[in-house]
C-alpha positions, -999 to +999 in steps of 0.1 A: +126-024+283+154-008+297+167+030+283+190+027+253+224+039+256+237+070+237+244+048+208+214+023+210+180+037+195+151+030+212+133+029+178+144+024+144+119+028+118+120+018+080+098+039+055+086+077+059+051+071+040+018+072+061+025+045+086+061+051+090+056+093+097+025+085+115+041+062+140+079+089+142+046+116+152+029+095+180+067+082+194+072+124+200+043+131+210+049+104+237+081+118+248+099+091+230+124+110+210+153+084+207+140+070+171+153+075+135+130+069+104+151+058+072+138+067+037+157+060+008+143+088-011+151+128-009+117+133+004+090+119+024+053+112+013+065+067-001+041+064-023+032+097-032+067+107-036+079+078-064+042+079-083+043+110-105+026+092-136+002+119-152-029+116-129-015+102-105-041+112-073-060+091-045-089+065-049-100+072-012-122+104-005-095+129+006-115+134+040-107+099+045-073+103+038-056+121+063-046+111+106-073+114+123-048+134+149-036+157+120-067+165+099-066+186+065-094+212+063-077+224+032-080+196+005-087+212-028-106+180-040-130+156-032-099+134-045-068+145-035-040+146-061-007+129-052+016+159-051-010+173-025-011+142-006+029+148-006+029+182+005+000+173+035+030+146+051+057+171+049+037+195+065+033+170+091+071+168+094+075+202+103+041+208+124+054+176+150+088+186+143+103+149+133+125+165+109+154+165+130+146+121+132+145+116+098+179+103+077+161+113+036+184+093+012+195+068+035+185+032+018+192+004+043+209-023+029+199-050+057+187-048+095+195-081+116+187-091+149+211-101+177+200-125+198+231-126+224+225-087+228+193-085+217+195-055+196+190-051+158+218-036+137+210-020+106+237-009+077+230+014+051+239+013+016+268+038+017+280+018+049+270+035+076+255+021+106+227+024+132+219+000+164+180+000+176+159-021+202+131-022+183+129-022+142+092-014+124+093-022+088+071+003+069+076-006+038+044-005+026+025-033+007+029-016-028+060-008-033+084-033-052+069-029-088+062-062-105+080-063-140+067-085-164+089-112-178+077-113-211+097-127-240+117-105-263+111-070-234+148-066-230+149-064-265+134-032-269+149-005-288+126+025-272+111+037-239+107+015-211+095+021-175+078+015-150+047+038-140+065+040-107+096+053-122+079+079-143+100+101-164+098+134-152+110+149-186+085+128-205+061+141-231+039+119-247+033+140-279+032+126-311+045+092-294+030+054-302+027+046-265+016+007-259+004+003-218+005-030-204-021-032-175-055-022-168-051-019-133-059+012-107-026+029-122-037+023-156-074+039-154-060+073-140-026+077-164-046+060-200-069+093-199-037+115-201-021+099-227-049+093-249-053+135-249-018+137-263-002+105-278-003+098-318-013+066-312-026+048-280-025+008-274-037-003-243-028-045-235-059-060-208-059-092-195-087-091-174-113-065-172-123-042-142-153-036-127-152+002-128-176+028-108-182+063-116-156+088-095-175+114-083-147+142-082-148+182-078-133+209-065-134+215-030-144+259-030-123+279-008-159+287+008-162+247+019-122+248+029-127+283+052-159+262+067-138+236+076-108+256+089-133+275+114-158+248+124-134+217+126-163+191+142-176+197+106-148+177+092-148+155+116-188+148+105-180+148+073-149+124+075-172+101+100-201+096+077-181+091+047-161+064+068-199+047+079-208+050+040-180+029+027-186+002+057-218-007+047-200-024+020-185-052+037-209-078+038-214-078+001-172-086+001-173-115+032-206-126+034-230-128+004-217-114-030-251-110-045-255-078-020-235-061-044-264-058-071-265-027-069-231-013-076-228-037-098-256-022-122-246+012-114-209-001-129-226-020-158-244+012-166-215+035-167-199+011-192-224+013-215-233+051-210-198+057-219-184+036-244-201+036-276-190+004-295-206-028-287-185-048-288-155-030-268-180-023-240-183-062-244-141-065-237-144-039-210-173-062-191-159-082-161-173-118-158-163-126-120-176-113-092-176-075-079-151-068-054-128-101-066-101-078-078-100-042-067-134-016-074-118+011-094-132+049-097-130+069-131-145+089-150-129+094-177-113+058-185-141+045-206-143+074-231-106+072-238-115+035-258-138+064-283-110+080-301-100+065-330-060+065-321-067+043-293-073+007-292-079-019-266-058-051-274-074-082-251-055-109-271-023-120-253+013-108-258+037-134-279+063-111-279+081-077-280+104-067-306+129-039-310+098-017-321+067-034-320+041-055-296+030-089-316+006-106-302-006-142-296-028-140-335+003-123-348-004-089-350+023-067-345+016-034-331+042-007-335+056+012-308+082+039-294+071+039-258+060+009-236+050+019-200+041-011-180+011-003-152+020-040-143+014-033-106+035-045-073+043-076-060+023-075-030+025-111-023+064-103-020+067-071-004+105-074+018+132-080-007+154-111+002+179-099+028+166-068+044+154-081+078+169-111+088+159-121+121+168-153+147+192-175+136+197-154+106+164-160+093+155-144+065+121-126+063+116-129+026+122-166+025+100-169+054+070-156+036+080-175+002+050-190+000+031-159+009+037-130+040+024-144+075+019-121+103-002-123+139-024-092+137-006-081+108+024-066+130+043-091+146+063-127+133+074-154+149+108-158+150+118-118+149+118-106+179+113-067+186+101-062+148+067-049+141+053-046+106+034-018+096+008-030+064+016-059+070+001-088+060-036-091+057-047-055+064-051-045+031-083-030+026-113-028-008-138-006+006-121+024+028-093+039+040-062+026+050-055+053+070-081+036+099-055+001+099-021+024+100-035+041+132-049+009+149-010-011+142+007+021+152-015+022+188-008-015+195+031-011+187+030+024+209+013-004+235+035-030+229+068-005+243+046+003+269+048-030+281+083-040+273+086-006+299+070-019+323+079-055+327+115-049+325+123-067+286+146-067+263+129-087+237+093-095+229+081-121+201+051-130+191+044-173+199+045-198+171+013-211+183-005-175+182+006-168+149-004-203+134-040-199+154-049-162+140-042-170+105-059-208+105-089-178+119-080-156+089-084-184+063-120-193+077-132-158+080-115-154+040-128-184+022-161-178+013-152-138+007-156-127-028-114-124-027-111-160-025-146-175-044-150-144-071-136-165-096-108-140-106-072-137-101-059-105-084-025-097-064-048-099-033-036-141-038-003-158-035+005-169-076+019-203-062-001-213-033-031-193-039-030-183+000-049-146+004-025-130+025-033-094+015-069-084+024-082-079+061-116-097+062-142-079+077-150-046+092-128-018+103-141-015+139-131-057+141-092-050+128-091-015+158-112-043+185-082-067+180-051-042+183-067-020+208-046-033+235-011-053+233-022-088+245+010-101+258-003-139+268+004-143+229+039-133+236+070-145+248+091-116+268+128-121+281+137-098+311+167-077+307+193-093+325+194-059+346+159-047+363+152-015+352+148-006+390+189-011+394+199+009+363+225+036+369+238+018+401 
């Protein structure tokens, strides 16, 4: 791939969360420093910027949760909280010095590919303009809350948002708050409000198998240890990484593996609710692992006090004031927070990217995201996808997939360098081949055959085109090296051994 001109970036990158920083990081440290990274918000951190619900924190061990290039020794818990999360990546910004690449506030409206120059041109919303040879979407997988279309929600006279979109002037005191969703957000932000609301409703649909979260303070003993013996942190991060791998075969091979979390789950329920028959409500009847294993603590006890109340009956309706639901009962309110979750199935609103021919990457995936490896699709040429589809990850941390796509895109311009290319797309037939590969290696996973629904599956087709299927070391095996015979590359029309003449 030849230089970019002055105006041409080499690299344009959308997103500053994990993948999008951590790639802007390895591009410098390369001596690639012709790149911009575009984030809509004032800060960076994605997802731990725009999720400030009360309790908001990670479900990974924190140890996990950092680059492996750019450990923390200084976590203050065994599960970091997101605000510290957010402070560790702008840290990062200013330790690699990638501030000067970053363009905060800057929402792209669309990037689109031209194939007669074979350059992508991205506008931003307040109409400014940026030219890039290669685009990587970083959007993350999570990010486009999913807003429930219920009958009579528009309706509503009193406080509506999304847990994403957290109020940060909001006080639950002497509030009737009603939660819709029982999902990862729900179990750490329920806790919180049941300490402070007057009353407490909280609308399931399907129960979650829930595990004990063993959380504590990290001692500023432990945190000087790691700071002066850092191969103790790397011990520490590589055992906890082996610990949470020996989960996978319960998930793709043999779902009766998982006996044993699975009593350890059932007996946290019942050590922790006291009513019979709400532990009863609270008890999953699919498989472990079919929907997402959740950590708390402090979830089940909330369902003790007497202001709060599980509702498992459906929603009819929502009135100007109240919740009825689907027996009649109407359940008044002054606050409905939905912890409805993201449409992960749907992750690229229509007409961001929009690639060959004007294709549009959201109506491509309509019937589900499709990806080869995750990172590259047919059709747009020079884009790589960072959590893309199918590396979505149950068991550990997603940090491990980030680092694996960003070393096969760092491969990828390595190659485009060296054989001369303008463009690079991934072949129709590779694409179709991997994922007919994916399918096999998903159907007889838990995900698929657990007998639940989850956001892990396409609500149409049914196609799982969230979860990576096997063991970490198998995704890192695969993207290790850019493997261009999958690839279609056209030459720049002038060798990069007669530029500048």
């Amino acid at each position: 791939m030849n230089p970019p001109s002055e105006s041409v970036l080499d690299v344009a990158i959308i997103g500053a969360g994990f993948s999008g920083l951590g790639l802007a990081i390895r591009l410098r440290q390369l001596g690639r420093h012709r790149f911009r990274v575009f984030e809509r918000e004032p800060a960076v951190g994605g997802t731990w910027w725009v999720n400030r619900y009360p309790g908001c924190a990670c479900d990974v061990p924190s140890r996990l949760y950092s680059y492996s290039f750019a450990p923390n020794p200084g976590w203050s818990r065994r599960f970091a909280p997101a605000a510290e999360i957010q402070r560790y990546l702008a840290d990062c910004v200013e330790r690699f010095e990638i501030r000067p690449q970053l363009e905060l506030e800057c929402e792209i409206r669309q990037a689109a590919w031209d194939d007669s120059r074979k350059i992508w041109t991205l506008e931003a919303t307040d109409g400014r303009r940026w030219q890039a040879r290669v685009l990587v979407a970083a959007l993350g997988g999570l990010s486009r809350p999913l807003l429930p279309d219920i009958p009579g929600i528009r309706d509503f006279q009193g406080q509506v948002f999304h847990s994403q979109a957290w109020p940060d002037d909001f006080q639950a005191e002497g509030r009737q708050i009603a939660v819709i969703g029982t999902g990862a957000t729900a179990v750490q932000l329920v806790p919180r409000l049941a300490t402070s609301a007057a009353r407490l409703d909280v609308y399931q649909r399907t129960p979650n198998w829930i595990l004990p979260r063993p959380d504590r303070a990290i001692g500023p003993g432990w945190r000087r240890l790691y700071h002066r013996l850092p191969w103790l942190g790397r011990l520490a991060r590589g055992l906890l990484w082996s610990a949470a791998e020996i989960r996978v075969p319960a998930l793709v091979w043999n779902q009766r593996l998982a006996w044993f979390h699975r009593r350890l789950a059932l007996k946290h329920l019942k050590r922790q609710v006291h009513d019979p028959e709400i532990r009863q409500r609270l008890t999953p009847d699919y498989a472990m692992g079919c929907k997402r294993v959740l950590l708390s603590s402090d979830y089940y006890p909330a369902f003790n006090r007497p202001h709060v109340e599980l509702v498992t009956d459906p929603i009819d309706r929502i009135e100007s004031d109240a919740i009825v639901d689907s027996r009649g009962r109407s359940r008044t309110i002054d606050t409905l927070v939905l912890a409805t979750g993201f449409r992960a199935t749907a992750p690229v609103p229509k007409g961001l990217i929009k690639g060959r021919d004007g294709r549009d990457l959201a109506t491509s995936w309509r019937g589900g995201p499709e990806a080869y490896k995750g990172t590259t699709v047919h059709g747009f040429p020079n884009l790589f996808t960072l959590v893309g589809p199918n590396t979505a990850i149950g068991h550990n941390s997603l940090i491990y997939i980030i680092e694996s796509q960003i070393d096969y895109v760092l491969d990828a311009l390595k190659v485009l360098d060296r054989q001369g290319a303008s463009s690079v797309e991934v072949r129709a037939q590779a694409q179709a081949d991997y994922n007919r590969w994916l399918e096999l290696r998903l159907a007889g996973s838990v995900w698929n055959s657990g007998g639940c629904r989850s956001w892990y599956l396409h609500p149409e087709t049914g196609r799982n085109s969230s979860i990576w299927p096997g063991f970490l070391y198998g995704f890192r095996r695969q993207t290790r090296r850019f493997d261009l015979q999958s690839y279609q590359l056209v030459e720049d029309e002038c060798p990069p051994s007669r530029q500048g003449e």
